[in-house]
N, C-alpha and C positions, 0 to 999 in steps of 0.2 A: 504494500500500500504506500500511492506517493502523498507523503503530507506536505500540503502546498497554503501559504501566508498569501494574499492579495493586498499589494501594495496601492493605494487609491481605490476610492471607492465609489467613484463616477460612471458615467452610462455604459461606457463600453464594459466594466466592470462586471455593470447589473446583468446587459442583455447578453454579451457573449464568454469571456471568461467564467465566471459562478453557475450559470447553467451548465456551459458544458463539463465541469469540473464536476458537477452534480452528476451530471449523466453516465458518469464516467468508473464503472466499478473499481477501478484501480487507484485511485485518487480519491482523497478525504481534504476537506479546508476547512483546516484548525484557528486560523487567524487573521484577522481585518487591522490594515493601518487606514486610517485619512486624514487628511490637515483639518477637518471637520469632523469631527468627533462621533457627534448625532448619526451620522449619517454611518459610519464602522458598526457603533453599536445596532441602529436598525436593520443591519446585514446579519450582524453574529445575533439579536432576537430572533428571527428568520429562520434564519440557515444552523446555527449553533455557532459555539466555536469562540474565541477571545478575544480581546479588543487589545489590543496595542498602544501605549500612551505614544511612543516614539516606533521611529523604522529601527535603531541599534536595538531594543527592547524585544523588535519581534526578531531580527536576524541572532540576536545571542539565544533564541531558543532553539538547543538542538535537536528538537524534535521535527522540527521544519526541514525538509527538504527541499523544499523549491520555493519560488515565489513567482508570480507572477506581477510585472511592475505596467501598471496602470494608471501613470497620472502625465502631470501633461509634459509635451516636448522635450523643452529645454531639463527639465529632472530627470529626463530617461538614463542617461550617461551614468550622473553621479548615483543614483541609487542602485540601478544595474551592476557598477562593479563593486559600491559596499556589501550584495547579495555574496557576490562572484568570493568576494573576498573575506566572508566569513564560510564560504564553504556551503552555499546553496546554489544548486539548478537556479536559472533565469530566463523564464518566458518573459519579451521586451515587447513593449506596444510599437506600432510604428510610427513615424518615423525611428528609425534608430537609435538615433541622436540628431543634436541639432549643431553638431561642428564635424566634420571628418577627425580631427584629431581626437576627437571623445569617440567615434566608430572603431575607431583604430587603438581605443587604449581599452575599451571594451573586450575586444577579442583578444587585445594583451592580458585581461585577467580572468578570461574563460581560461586562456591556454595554462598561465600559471597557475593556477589554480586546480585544476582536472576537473572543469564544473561545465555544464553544458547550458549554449547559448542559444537560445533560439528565437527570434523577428519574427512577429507577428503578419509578414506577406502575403494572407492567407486567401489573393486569388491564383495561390500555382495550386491551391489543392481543390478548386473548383472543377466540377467531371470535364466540362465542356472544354476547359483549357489544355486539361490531362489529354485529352482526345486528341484537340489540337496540333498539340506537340508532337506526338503520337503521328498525325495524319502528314504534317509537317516532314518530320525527320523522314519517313518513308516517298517523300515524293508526291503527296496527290494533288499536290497545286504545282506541282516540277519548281524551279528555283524561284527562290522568295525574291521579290525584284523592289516592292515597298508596300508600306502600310500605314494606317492609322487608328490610332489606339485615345479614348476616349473616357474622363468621366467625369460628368456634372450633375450635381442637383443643387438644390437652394440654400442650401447653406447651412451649417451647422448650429446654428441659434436656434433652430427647430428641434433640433436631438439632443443637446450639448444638457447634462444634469442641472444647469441653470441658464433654462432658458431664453431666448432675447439676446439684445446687444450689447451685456456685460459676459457673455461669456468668455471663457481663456482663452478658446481657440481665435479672437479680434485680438490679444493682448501679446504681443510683439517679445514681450519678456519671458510670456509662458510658453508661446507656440514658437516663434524664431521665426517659421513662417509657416501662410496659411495654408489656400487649395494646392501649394505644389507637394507641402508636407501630408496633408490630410489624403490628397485624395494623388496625387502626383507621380510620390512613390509606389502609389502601387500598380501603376498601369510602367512604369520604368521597371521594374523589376519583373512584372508581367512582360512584356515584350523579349527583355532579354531569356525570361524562360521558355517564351512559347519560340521563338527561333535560334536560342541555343546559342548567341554571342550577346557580344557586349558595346555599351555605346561608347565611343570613340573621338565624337566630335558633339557639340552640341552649341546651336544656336536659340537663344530662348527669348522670350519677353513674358515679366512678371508684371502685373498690373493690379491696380484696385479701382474696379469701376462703379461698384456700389452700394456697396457693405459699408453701415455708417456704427459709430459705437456710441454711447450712453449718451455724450457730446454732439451729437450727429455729423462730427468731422468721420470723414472717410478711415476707416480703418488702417494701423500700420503695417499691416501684412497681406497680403497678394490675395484679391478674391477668384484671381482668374492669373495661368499660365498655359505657354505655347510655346512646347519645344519643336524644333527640327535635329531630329536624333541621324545622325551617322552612326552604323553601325560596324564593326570589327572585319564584316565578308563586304561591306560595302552598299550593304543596302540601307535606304534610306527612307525617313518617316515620319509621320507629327505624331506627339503625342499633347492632349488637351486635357487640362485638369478645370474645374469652375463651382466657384458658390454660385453661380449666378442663374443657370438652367433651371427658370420660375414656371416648370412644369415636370414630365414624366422626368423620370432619373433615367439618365443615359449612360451608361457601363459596357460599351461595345466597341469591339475592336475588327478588326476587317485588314487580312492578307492580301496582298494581290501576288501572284505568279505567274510565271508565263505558261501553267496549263489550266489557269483560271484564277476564282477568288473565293475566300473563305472567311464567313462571315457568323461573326460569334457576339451573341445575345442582342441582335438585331432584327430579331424576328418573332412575335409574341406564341408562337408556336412551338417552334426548332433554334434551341439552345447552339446548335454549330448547323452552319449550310454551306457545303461546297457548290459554287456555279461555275460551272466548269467550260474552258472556249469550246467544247463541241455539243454545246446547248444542253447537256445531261446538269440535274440536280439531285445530289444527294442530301440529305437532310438526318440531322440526328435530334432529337425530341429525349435529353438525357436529363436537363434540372433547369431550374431558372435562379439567377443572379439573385444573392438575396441581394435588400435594401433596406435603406432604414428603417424603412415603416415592414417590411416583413425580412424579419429577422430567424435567418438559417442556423443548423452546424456546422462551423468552418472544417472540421476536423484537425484545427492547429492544437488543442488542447489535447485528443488523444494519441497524436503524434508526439508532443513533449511529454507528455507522460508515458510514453511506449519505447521513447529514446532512453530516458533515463530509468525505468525496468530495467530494460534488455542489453544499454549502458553499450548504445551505438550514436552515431552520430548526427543530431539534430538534421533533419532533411531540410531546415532554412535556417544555416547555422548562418551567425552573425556573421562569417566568414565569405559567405553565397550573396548575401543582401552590400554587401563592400561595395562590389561594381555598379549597382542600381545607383548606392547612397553620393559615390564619386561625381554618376551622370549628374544627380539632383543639385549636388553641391557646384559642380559646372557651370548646371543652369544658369543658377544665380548670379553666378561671376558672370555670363556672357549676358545677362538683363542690365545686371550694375553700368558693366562694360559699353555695351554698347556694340561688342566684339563675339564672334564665334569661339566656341573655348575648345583645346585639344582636350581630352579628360585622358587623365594618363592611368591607364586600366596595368601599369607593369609592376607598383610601386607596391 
């Protein structure tokens, strides 16, 4: 049995971490931290289990095994390697972190340590992408020539444990940044899994076009970004991240090849659709994309808990999410810039 502590105790908490930990025969949660007190204990009345005055209070308990860190952006780093470094497993929310030098000292205290790291990425474990990859690697679009990879809905003030325009995710200090962190990363690390290299070049613009805070001044961090990703074989692609999409959520990505095109969660029916140039359509009908408002199992919980059982190696070890985090960190610099960025995927 893995006993597992949950570090914050905010939405992504409630709806996907503690459910699935719950579902999970093999995993027990013994114990709640949150900078809000109220809100740990109405978890552990709930669920059972102890409250935590401080994070060193619940990491000196050696009954813990893991943790799972759940609070916002810029905290992911430092409380990630005080787990790493009393000797607890660390399921990380995503973004990473919010500097390459914290990603990077991150995996410095998995490795010293012998503790396992695992990013919360969890659209490589969605069927439809699995497939993809899958249809991908074998040829059935023949070579990947470019694509575009997509996701918006309306913004996080709608989800976020306190909701409206003082949430953290508008707070420049807690988040670092917005939809490229929120929602950005995951179609960046997406793309790289579902074609199997890495971005290489990237030209971006980060913007805030509408998201106002408490003040009604425009928010400090990005409601909307636009990469142009080069990729490692040379192909090339947009990726679109937005608070702004004030309708359906759009989470859909689309290959183009030169034996056609393959189109994934585009379709209200068929979860992947190859259209293929000799007018043939295959269609697979395998799951639909959760969303905020319907909220799936990722299977990222029984995967970290099945690594550390069986005491194999995290299938999205902080080490696999490096190259996504570098593209991300690029971005920025070529938004700042004004300039195209190399992202040096050697280092």
């Amino acid at each position: 049995m893995i006993r597992v502590g949950i570090i914050g105790c905010g939405k992504i908490a409630q709806v996907r971490h503690i459910p699935e930990y719950l579902a999970n025969a093999h995993a027990e949660i013994v114990g709640y931290y949150n900078r809000t007190r109220g809100r740990a204990e109405e978890l552990a009345h709930r669920y059972g289990g102890t409250v935590y005055a401080t994070i060193p209070e619940m990491l000196a308990d050696s009954s813990i095994d893991a943790v799972s860190v759940c609070t916002a952006n810029t905290a992911h780093a430092r409380e990630s390697i005080a787990a790493l470094e009393a000797g607890k497993h660390v399921l990380c929310e995503k973004p990473m972190a919010s500097t390459l030098a914290d990603c990077e000292a991150m995996i410095s205290a998995a490795d010293r340590n012998g503790k396992k790291l695992m990013i919360d990425q969890n659209q490589r474990f969605v069927r439809a992408h699995r497939k993809a990859r899958e249809l991908i690697e074998a040829g059935a679009i023949g070579e990947v020539l470019t694509f575009r990879t997509t996701f918006g809905h309306g913004g996080p003030e709608t989800w976020s444990i306190n909701p409206g325009p003082s949430t953290w995710f508008f707070d420049a200090k807690s988040a670092a940044m917005g939809a490229m962190a929120d929602l950005g990363v995951h179609k960046t690390d997406l793309i790289q899994y579902l074609l199997g290299s890495t971005v290489v070049e990237t030209s971006a613009k980060l913007t805030t076009r509408d998201k106002r805070g408490p003040s009604g001044e425009l928010i400090g961090v990005d409601d909307n970004a636009t990469c142009i990703y080069t990729m490692d074989d040379g192909v090339v692609g947009t990726m679109t991240a937005s608070w702004t999409y004030y309708g359906a959520e759009d989470n859909t990505t689309i290959i183009y090849g030169t034996k056609g095109i393959m189109r994934l969660y585009d379709d209200p029916t068929f979860s992947l659709k190859l259209v293929l140039r000799n007018g043939e359509e295959v269609c697979y009908r395998l799951d639909q994309i959760q969303t905020n408002d319907n909220q799936t199992s990722t299977g990222i919980i029984d995967a970290f808990v099945d690594c550390i059982e069986n005491d194999t190696a995290p299938e999205i070890s902080g080490e696999s999410v490096l190259t996504a985090m570098r593209a991300v960190f690029g971005s920025v610099e070529s938004s700042t810039t004004g300039r195209s960025v190399k992202v040096n995927q050697a280092r």
